[in-house]
Every structure is written in structure tokens, then in C-alpha cells.
C-alpha positions as CSV (number, residue, x, y, z in Angstrom):
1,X,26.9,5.1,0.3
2,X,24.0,5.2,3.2
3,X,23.7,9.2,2.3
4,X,23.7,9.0,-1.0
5,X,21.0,6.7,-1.0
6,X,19.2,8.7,1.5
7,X,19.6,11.8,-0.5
8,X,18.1,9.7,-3.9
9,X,15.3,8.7,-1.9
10,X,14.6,11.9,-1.0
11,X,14.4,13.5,-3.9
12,X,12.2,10.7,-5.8
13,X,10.3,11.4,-2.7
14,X,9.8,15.3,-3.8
15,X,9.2,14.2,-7.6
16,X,6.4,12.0,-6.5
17,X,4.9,13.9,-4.0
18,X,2.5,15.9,-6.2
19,X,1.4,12.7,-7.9
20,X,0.5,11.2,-4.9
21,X,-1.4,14.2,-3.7
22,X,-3.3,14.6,-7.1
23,X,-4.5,11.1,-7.0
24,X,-5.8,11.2,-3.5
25,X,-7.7,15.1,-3.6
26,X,-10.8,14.9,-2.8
27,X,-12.8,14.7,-6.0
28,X,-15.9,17.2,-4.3
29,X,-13.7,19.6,-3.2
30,X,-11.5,19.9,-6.8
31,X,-15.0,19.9,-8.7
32,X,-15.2,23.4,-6.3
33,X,-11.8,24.6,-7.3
34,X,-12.3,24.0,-10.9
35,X,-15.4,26.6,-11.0
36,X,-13.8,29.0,-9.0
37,X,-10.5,29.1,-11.7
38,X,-12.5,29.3,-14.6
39,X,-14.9,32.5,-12.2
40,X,-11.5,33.8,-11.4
41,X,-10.6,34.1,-15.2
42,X,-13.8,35.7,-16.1
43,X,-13.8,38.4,-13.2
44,X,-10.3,39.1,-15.0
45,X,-11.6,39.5,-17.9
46,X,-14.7,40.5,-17.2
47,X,-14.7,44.1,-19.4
48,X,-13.8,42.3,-22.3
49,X,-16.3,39.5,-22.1
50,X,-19.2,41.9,-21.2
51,X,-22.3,40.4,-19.1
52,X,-23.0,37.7,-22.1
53,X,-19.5,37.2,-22.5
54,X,-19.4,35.8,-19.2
55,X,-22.6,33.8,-19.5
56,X,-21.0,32.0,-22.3
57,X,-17.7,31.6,-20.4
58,X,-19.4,30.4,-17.6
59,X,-22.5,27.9,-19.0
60,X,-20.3,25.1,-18.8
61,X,-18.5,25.3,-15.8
62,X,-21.9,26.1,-13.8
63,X,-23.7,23.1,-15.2
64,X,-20.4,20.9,-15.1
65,X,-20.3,22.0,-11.1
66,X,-24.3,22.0,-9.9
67,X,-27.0,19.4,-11.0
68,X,-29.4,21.5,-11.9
69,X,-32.4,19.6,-12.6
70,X,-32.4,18.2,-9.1
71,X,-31.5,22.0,-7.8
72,X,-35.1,23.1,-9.9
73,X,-37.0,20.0,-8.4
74,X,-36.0,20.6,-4.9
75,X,-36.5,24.8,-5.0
76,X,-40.0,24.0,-6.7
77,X,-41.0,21.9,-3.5
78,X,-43.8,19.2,-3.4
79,X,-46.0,21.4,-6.1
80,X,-42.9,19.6,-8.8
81,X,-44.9,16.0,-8.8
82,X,-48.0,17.6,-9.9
83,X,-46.5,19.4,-13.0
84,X,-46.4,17.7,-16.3
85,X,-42.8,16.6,-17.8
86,X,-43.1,19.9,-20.2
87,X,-43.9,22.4,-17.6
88,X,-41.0,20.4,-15.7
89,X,-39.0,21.0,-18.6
90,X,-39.3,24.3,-18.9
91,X,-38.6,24.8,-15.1
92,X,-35.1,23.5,-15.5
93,X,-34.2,25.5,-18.9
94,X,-35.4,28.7,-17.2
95,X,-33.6,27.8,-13.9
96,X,-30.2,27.1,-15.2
97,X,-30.4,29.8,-17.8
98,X,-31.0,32.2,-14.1
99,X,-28.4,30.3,-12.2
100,X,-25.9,31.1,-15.1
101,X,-27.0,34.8,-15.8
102,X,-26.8,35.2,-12.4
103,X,-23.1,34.5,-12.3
104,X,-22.0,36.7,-15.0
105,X,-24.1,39.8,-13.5
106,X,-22.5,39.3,-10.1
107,X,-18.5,38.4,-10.9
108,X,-18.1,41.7,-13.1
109,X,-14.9,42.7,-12.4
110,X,-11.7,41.5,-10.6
111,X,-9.9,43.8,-7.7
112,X,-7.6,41.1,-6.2
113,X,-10.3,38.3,-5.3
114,X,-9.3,35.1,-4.5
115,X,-10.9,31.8,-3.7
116,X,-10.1,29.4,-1.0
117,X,-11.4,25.9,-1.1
118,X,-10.4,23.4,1.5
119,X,-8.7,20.5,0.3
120,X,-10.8,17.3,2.3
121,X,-14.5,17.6,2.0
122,X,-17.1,17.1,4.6
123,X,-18.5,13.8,4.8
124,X,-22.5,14.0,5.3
125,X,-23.7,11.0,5.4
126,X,-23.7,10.1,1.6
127,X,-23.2,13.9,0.5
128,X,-20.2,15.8,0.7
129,X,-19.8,19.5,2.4
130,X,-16.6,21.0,0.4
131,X,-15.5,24.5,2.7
132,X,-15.2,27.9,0.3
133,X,-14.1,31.0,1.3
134,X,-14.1,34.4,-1.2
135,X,-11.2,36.7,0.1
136,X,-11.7,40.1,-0.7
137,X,-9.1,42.5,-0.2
138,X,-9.9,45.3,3.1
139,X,-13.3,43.6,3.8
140,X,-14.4,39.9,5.8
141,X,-14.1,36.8,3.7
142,X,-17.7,35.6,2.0
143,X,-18.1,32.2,3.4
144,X,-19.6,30.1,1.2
145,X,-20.5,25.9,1.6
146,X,-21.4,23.6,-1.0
147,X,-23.4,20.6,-0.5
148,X,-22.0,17.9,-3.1
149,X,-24.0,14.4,-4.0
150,X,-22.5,11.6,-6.6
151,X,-24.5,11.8,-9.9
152,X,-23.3,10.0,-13.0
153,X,-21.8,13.4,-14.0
154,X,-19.1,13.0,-10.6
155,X,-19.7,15.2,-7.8
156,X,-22.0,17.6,-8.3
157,X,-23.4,20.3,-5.6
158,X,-27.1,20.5,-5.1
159,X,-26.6,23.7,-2.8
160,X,-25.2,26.6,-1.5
161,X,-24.7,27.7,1.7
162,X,-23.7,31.7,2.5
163,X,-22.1,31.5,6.0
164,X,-22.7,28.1,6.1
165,X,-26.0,28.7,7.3
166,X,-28.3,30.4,4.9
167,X,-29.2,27.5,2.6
168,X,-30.0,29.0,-1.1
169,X,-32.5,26.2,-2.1
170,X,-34.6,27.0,0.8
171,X,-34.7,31.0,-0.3
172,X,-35.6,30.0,-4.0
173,X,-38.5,27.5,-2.7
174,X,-39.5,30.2,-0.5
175,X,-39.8,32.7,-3.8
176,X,-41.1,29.9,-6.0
177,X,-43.9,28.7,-3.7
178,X,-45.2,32.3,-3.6
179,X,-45.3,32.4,-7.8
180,X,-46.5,28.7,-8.0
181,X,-49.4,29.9,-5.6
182,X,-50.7,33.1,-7.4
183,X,-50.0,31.8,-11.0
184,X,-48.9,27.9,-11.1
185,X,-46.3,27.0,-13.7
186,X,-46.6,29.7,-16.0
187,X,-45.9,31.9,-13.8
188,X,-43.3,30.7,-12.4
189,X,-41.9,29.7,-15.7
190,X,-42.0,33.2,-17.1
191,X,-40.9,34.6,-13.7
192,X,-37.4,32.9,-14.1
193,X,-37.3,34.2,-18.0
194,X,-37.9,37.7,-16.9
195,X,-35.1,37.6,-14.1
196,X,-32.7,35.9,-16.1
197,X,-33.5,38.7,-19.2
198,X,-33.1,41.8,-16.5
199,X,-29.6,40.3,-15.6
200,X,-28.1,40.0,-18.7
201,X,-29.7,43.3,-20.0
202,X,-27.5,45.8,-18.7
């Protein structure tokens, strides 16, 4: 009587494991894994979609995943506060519609990728650090970090780390500032239009 009891136990434990997993993964690090299944399913279908295929595919998922608006305001630097809310405006369209472009130029194809995303995200202080790897087959893993704060959206990441190290905000402020310096707004504006054009030309 004692085993069989033991042996029902254990398998309502086995039946109720995944539920009790799912309800405690971290929310940071499954907004992570979310984006990467719905890259994963572009890059494998990335000759059918063509470059705007994927933009399309992917416009969702990139704004679900990153708040852009705050991403744009931080690249832009101190020079943001002295813009006026259309030139602000335009900033974020431009930015996003780059970020997104910018992931259906560079996942074009599929040759056995796969993504690794730890399951328990960093705490940092109120932010979140979720861990990424890209595994590529015959070469070293792209390490990539995300930087994760609570917006009303859920978790969303403000920025990306390559190596853990190389933050992208502070490469895009460095970019921007130069623009903002030589041409202000406009310039800046029209830069972002241009780049995003070129990558979703070809």
C-alpha cells in the first residue's frame, strides 16, 4: 500500500512539475526566449520572407522585447531635453524602424543556429541582466547580455551587451552625438531614415 502510494505521488509529482516551473521562470529571461523563437523562425525562413518579409515578421516581437522610446532617449544623450516633442517623435519612429531593419538584414538565413538563454536573470539593482548565448555551428558562441527594466509593457530590455561588455547604447550615443553636432535633429533624423532604407534595399 506504502509503494503504491509512493509511486502515485510520484508521478503527480512529474505531471506537475512543468507547471510549477512555468509559473516560477523568470519573466526577463522568457521575454528573451520569446524573441529569439520567433528570430529562430524567420532565419528559417528567411528566403521566403525576403529582407521585408522579415521586417514584418519581426516589428512585433522587437518592439514587444525592447522599449524603444527610452532606448532613442538614452542613445541621443543630454542633447534629447533640448529637442521639441516632434523632433522627439521622429527620433523614436526612425530609431525603431532601424532597430527592426536591422534585424531582418542580419538574421538572413539559418545554418543550424541556436539560441541559449539562461533560465534566472541577473538581478541589478532594480533592472534585470538575462544571459544569451548564439551558438553557431564550427565557430565560438556570440555572447550577447540584455539589460531588462519593468515598464508597463512587462520586462522590457533597454540594452544590449556583445560579450557582456560592449554596451550598444553607448556605440549609438557615440554615432548620434557626432550627427546631432554637425546637423542637430535633422540630421540625425534623416540619418536613421537613410540607414534603415540601405538595409532593407537589397
Amino acid at each position: 500500500m506504502n509503494l503504491a502510494r509512493r509511486s502515485l505521488a510520484f508521478v503527480w509529482l512529474v505531471l506537475l512539475a512543468p507547471v510549477a516551473l512555468g509559473a516560477e521562470a523568470d519573466p526577463a529571461a522568457m521575454r528573451i526566449k520569446a524573441f529569439y523563437d520567433v528570430l529562430l523562425d524567420g532565419m528559417k525562413r528567411a528566403k521566403m520572407l525576403g529582407v521585408r518579409g522579415r521586417y514584418d515578421k519581426f516589428a512585433p516581437a522587437v518592439k514587444a522585447t525592447f522599449d524603444l522610446p527610452a532606448m532613442t532617449r538614452i542613445a541621443v544623450g543630454p542633447a534629447w531635453n533640448t529637442l521639441d516633442s516632434e523632433q522627439q517623435k521622429a527620433l523614436i519612429e526612425q530609431f525603431t524602424r532601424m532597430t527592426i531593419a536591422t534585424y531582418a538584414r542580419r538574421f538572413d538565413g539559418y545554418s543550424g543556429e541556436r539560441f541559449e538563454v539562461e533560465p534566472a536573470a541577473e538581478t541589478r539593482n532594480a533592472n534585470r541582466i538575462t544571459h544569451t548565448k548564439i551558438v553557431i555551428p564550427n565557430q565560438d558562441p556570440v555572447v550577447l547580455d540584455y539589460l531588462l527594466q519593468q515598464t508597463p509593457d512587462g520586462w522590457q530590455a533597454t540594452d544590449v551587451y556583445l560579450t557582456g561588455t560592449i554596451s550598444e547604447l553607448a556605440t549609438r550615443r557615440s554615432e548620434f552625438g557626432a550627427v546631432l553636432k554637425s546637423g542637430g535633429a535633422p540630421a540625425l533624423i534623416d540619418s536613421l531614415r537613410q540607414r534603415a532604407d540601405k538595409l532593407l534595399g537589397g
